[in-house]
C-alpha positions in Angstrom: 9.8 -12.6 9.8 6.2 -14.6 10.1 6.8 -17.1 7.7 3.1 -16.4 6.4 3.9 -13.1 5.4 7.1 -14.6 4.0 5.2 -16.7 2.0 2.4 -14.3 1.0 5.2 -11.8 -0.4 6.7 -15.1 -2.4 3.1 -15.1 -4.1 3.2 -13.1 -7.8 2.4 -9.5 -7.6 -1.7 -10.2 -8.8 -1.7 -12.6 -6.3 -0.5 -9.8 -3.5 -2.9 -7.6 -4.7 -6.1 -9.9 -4.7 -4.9 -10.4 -0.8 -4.8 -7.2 -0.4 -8.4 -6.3 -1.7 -9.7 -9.1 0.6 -8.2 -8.2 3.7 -9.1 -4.7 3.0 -12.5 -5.3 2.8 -12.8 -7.8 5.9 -11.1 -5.2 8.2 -12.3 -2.0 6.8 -8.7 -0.4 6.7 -5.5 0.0 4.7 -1.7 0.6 6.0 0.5 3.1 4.6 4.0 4.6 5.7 4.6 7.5 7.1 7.0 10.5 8.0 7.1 14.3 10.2 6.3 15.1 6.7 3.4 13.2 5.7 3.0 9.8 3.3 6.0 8.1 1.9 6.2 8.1 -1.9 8.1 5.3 -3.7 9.3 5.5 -7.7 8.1 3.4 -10.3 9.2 3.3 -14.1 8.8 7.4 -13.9 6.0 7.4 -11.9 5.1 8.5 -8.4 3.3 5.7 -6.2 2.0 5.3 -2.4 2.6 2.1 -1.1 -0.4 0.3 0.3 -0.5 -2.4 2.8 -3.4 -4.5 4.2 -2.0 -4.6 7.7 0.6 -3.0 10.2 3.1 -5.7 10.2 3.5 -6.0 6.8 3.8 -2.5 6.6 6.6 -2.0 9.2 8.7 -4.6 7.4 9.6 -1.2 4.8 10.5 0.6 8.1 14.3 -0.4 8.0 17.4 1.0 6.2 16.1 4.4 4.7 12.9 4.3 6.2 13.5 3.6 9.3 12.0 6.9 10.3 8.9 5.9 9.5 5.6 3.9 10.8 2.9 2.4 9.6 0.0 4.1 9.4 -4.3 3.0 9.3 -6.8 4.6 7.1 -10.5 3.9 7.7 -11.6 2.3 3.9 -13.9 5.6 4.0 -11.8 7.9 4.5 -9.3 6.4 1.9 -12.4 6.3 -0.6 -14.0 9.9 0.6 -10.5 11.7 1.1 -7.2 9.7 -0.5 -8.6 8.8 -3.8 -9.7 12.4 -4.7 -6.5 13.5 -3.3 -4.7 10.8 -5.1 -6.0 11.4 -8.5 -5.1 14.9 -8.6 -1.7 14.9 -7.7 -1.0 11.9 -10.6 -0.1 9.7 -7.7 -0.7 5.6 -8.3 -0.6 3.1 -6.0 1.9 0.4 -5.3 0.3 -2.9 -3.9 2.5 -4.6 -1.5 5.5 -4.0 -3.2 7.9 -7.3 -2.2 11.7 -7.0 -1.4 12.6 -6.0 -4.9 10.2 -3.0 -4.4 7.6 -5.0 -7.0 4.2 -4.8 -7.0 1.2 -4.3 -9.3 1.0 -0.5 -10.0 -2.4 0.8 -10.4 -4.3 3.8 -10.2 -6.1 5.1 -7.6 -10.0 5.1 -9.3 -8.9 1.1 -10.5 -8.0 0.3 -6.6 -11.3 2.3 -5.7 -13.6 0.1 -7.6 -12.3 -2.9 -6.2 -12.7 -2.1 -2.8 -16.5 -1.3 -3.5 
């Protein structure tokens, strides 16, 4: 592994997240994972979540073990914000923010991650 993103995934969860919001922003996209059947959900204290990345190879670090069926997949900021949000918001889904090895990551939901990115 790139020991950047080694070291970036070190970094507390807030600090993962701030990344995240800048990188987003420079390169006008966000990375989820993805299946035949659609996004990949991940679990968190009782809640459903979507895992978020700011680029593909962080990303296709989750796609191993279980998820090795899966790749990483770009969403145009607009689209997230037009489309995924909405979409987000009425299923109850939040969104997990670079989650590291021990699947940590700041939780939050999808109108808090939207307001960031504006």
């Amino acid at each position: 592994m790139d020991k950047n993103i080694q070291d970036l995934l070190n970094q507390p969860a807030e600090q993962r997240y701030n990344y995240l919001i800048n990188q987003v922003k420079q390169h006008q996209q966000i990375w989820i994972l993805a299946d035949d059947v659609g996004a990949v959900m991940f679990n968190s204290e009782q809640e459903d979540c979507i895992g978020i990345w700011p680029d593909e190879a962080m990303a296709q670090l989750w796609c191993t073990d279980d998820w090795d069926h899966c790749k990483p997949m770009p969403i145009t900021i607009d689209k997230w914000l037009k489309d995924w949000i909405p979409g987000l918001e009425e299923d109850e889904v939040s969104i997990l923010v670079m989650p590291d090895s021990n699947d940590e990551g700041v939780v939050v939901e999808p109108w808090e991650l939207a307001e960031r990115l504006k």
